[in-house]
C-alpha angles and dihedrals in degrees: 000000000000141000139188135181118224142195092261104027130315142287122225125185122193112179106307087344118114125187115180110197111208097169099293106339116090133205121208126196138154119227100243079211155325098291084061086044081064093044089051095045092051098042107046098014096048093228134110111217113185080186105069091074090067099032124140122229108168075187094064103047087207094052095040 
């Protein structure tokens, strides 16, 4: 689980979930795996996190 506040709204992760908060519209998405965990945390979280790719979620059986 992960959250961020942005200029325009907020971005929340919960295992592959994605919601993406631009003022009241809302973008939903799933992570199709970990390599685009990583995308996502570069590039709205502003960190770069080799260990995603390997991350375990028991939540997520592909990711387990």
């Amino acid at each position: 689980m992960a959250s961020a506040v942005t200029p325009d709204g907020r971005v929340n992760i919960m295992n592959r979930d994605v919601t993406v908060l631009h003022g009241a519209k809302a973008e939903t998405f799933q992570l199709p795996d970990r390599s685009a965990l990583r995308a996502l945390l570069a590039e709205r979280f502003g960190i770069d996190l080799p260990e995603a790719e390997t991350l375990r979620v028991p939540s997520v059986p592909e990711w387990a």
